[in-house]
N, C-alpha and C positions, 0 to 999 in steps of 0.2 A: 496676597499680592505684593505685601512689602517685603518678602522674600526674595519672590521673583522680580522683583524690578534690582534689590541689591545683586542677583546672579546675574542677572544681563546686564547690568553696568559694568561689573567686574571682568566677564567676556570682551565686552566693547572696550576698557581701559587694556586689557592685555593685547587685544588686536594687534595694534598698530607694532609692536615689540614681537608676533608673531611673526607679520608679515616682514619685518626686515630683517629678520635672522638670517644671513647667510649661510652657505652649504658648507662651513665649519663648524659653526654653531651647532646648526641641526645634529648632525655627526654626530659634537660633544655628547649634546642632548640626550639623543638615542644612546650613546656609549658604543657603538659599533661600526667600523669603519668598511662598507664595502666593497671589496676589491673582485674586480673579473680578472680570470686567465683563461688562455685558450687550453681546452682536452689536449692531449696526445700532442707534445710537443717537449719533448725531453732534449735538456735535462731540468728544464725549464718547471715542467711540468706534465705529472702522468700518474694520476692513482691517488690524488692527494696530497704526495708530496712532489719536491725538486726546487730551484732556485729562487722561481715567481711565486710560491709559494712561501718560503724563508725570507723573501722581502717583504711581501705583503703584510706576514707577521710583523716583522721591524718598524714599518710607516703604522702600523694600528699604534703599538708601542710608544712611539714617538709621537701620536697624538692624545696616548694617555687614552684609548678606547680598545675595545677586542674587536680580534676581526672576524669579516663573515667572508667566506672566499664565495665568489660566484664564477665555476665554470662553468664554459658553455665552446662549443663547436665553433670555428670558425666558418662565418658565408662565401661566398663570392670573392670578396674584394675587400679591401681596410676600410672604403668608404659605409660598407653595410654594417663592418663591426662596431667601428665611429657611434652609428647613427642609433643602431640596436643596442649597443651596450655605455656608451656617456648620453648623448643630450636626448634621445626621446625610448628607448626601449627597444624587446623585443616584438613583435606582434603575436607572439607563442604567451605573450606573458609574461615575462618575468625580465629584469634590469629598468631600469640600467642601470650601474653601478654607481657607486661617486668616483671611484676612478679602476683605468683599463691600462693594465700592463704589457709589456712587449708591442708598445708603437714604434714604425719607424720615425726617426724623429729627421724626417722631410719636410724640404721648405714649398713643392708644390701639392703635399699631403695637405698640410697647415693650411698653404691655399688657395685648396679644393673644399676641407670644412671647417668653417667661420665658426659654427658652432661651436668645436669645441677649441684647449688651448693644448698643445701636445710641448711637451717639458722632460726636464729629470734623466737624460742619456744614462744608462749605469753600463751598457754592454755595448762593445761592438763587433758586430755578425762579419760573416766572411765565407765565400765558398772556396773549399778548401779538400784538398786532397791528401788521405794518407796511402803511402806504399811499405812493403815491406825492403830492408833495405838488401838482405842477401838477396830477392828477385830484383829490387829495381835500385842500385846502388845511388845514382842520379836521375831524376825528372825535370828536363829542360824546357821540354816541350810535349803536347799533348801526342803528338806522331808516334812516340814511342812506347804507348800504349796497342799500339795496332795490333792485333792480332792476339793481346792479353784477355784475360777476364777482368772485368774491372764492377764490383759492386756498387751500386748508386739508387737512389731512390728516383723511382722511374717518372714521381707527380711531384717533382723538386725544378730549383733553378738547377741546381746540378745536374741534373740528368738531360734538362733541356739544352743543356752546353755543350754536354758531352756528346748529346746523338749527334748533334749539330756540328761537332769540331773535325776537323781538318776533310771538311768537304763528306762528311758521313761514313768513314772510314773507320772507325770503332762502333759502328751501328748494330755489327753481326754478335762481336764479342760482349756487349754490356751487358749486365746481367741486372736487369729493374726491377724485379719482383719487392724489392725490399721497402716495407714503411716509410723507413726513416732513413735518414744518414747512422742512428746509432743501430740500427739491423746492419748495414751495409758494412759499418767498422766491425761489430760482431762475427760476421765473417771474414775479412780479413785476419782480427784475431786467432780465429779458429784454424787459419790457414787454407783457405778454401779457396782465395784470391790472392792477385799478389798487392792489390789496388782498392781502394775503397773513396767513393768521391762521396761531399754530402756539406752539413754547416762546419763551420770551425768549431762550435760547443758540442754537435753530437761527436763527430769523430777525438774530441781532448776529454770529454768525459769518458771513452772508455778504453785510449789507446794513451792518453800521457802520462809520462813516466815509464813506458815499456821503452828498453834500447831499440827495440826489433825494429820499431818502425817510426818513420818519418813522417811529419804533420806539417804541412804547406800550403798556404795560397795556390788556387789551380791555374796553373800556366793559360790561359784562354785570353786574347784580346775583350773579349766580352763579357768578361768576368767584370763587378765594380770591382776598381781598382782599390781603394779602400775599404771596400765593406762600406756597413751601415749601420746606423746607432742604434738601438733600439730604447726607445723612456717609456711615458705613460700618459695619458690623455685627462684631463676633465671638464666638466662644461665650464663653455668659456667666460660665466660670469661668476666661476667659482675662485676668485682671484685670492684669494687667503688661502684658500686650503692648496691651490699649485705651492702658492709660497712655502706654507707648510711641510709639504712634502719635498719640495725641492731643498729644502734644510734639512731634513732627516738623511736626504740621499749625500748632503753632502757632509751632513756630519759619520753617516754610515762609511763613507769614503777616507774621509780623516783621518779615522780613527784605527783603521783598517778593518774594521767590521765587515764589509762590502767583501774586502779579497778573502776573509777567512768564508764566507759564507757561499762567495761562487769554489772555494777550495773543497766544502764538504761534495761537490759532483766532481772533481777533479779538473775544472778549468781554472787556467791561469787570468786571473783579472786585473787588469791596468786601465787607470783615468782614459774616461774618455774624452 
């Protein structure tokens, strides 16, 4: 019995040191930092590897832990990802992470959930259009697409722009079949188009640095006129480890770590 009374003291003495460890601590603890990325969203991420992946690794690093990637599909809406993958899980089982890459980093996102704290901008998105430049020498305006083929991912902001632009006037021509914007640029490449619409990172991961073709913001009043940030989310009373990471992203920035690392997909990166 005098055993068992010294192991249940020593449980009860440890408690209270248990219970206030925060979700840095814990991390430490465990040694492994778990990071979510969405599937199928290159260059970002696809198979394993790409950019939110190459970060992921850096922020485990920078907290001195290894990392555990958790991918998983994207739901509905950013509020479902939010919810399933930082502050309560998926209902399949599995998350939530300690923290979720490629957030918009929106001030009626933020809010919409209290729950968590969304931080750490490192990219910013933009719909965006490449053409080829011996077909299309100048693109002023969207009109002058009419009657071209123009590739675009048909379940994108982009492709909802474009069926939508100049009164449904390129609606006949658009060719949507394609995944992604980097499908859509893959054909322009190939020269199969003269036009490829999509994000600013899929179409610069596989057309920058080619003379042939030109990389733009897509002329549309309804386009964001800036684009949009994209950082990372954590639960909102994980206020050390945002810290935490929000120091790595800026030391990763400093140091130029950040540009050589969106450089290995061929995008160009500048502070956001």
């Amino acid at each position: 019995m005098r055993r068992r009374e010294l192991l249940g003291a020593a449980a009860l003495a440890a408690l209270p040191g248990l219970l206030s460890a925060t979700p840095l601590d814990k991390i430490r603890s465990r040694g492994t930092l778990v990071v979510a990325v969405y599937n199928d969203m290159p260059p970002f991420h696809a198979k394993g590897a790409g950019i939110d992946v190459e970060l992921a690794r850096a922020l485990a690093e920078s907290l001195g832990v290894k990392l555990s990637l958790l991918p998983f599909t994207a739901d509905e809406n950013m509020d479902d990802d939010l919810r399933h993958m930082v502050w309560r899980g998926h209902y399949l089982g599995f998350g939530p992470a300690d923290v979720l890459l490629h957030v918009p980093v929106d001030r009626p996102l933020m809010q919409g959930n209290p729950q968590v704290s969304i931080f750490g901008p490192y990219w910013r998105e933009r719909v965006a259009i490449a053409r080829r430049l011996d077909a299309l020498p100048t693109l002023e305006s969207l009109g002058q697409l009419a009657g071209k083929p123009v590739a675009v991912p048909g379940q994108s902001l982009a492709g909802w722009l474009l069926i939508g632009a100049e009164s449904g006037a390129l609606r006949d021509t658009l060719q949507t079949k394609w995944k992604d914007g980097v499908e859509a640029a893959q054909a322009l490449q190939r020269g199969e188009v003269p036009a490829a619409a999509g994000l600013l990172s899929e179409l610069q991961t596989v057309l920058r640095g080619d003379d042939r073709f030109a990389i733009e913001p897509l002329p549309s009043p309804r386009a964001p006129k800036d684009g949009w940030a994209v950082g990372m989310a954590v639960k909102k009373d994980a206020t050390e480890l945002a810290q935490a990471l929000q120091g790595a992203v800026n030391q990763l920035a400093s140091s130029g770590q950040m540009a050589a690392l969106f450089a290995k997909s061929n995008l160009a990166w500048r502070p956001v």
